[in-house]
TORNU-72741 format. One line per field, with one value per residue: y negated, z, x of N, C-alpha, C in turn; residue number from 1. Coordinates in steps of 0.001 Angstrom, whole numbers, padded with zeros to 6 digits. Each point is the difference from the previous one (the first is absolute). Layout:
BEGIN
n_py: [Y	...]
n_pz: [Z	...]
n_px: [X	...]
ca_py: [Y	...]
ca_pz: [Z	...]
ca_px: [X	...]
c_py: [Y	...]
c_pz: [Z	...]
c_px: [X	...]
num: [NUM	...]
This chain:
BEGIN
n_py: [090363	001129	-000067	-000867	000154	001297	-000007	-000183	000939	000842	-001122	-000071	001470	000282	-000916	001075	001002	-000474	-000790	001236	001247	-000570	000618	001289	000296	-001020	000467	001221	-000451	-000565	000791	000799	-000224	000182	000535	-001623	-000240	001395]
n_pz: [-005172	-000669	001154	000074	-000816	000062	001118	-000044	-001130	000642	001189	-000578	-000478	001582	001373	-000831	000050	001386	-000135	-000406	001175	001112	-000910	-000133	000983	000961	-000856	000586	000753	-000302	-000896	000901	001509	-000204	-001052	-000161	001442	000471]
n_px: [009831	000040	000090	000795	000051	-000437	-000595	000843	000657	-000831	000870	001717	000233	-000858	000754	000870	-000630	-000020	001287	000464	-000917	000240	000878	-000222	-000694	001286	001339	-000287	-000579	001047	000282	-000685	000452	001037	-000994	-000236	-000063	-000410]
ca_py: [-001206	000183	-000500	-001255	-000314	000490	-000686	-001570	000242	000331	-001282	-000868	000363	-000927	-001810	-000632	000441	-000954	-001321	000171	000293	-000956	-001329	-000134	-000435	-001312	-000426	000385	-000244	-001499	000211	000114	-002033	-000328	000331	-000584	-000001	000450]
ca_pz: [-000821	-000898	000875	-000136	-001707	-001197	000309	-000683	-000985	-000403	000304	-000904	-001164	-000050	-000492	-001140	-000510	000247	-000589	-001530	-000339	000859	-000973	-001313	000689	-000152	-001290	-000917	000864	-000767	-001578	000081	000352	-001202	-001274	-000585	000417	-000149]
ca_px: [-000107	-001155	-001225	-000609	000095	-001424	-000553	000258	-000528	-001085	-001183	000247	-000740	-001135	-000219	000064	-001323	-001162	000268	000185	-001381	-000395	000577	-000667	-001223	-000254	-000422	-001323	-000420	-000066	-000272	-001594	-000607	000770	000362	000395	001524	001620]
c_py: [000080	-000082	-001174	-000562	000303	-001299	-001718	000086	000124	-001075	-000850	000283	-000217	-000587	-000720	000760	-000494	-001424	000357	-000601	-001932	-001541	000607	000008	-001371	-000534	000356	-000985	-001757	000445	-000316	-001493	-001112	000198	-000464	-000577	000850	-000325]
c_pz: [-000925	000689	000253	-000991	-000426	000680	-000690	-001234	-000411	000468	-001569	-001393	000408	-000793	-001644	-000699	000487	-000894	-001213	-000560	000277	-001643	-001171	000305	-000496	-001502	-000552	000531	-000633	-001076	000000	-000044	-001067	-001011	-000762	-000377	-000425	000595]
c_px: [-001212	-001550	-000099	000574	-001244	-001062	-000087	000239	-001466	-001161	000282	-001162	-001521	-000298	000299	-001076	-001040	-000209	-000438	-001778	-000570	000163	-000831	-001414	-000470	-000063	-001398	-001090	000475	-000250	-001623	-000518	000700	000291	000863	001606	001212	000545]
num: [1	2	3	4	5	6	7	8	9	10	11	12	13	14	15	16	17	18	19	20	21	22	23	24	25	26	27	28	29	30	31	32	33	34	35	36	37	38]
């Protein structure tokens, strides 16, 4: 079981460290073109 468990755990924690990086990117990235806003 623990073999195909780790596998899909370790795609889940990825993908939420990818999103994590992929959203504060993007905010940074509107803060810049968008100062103003917020």
């Amino acid at each position: 079981m623990s073999e195909s468990i780790s596998p899909t755990v370790e795609f889940i924690s990825l993908a939420k460290e990818f999103r994590h990086e992929y959203v504060v990117e993007k905010s940074r990235f509107i803060t810049t073109v968008y100062p103003c806003k917020t």
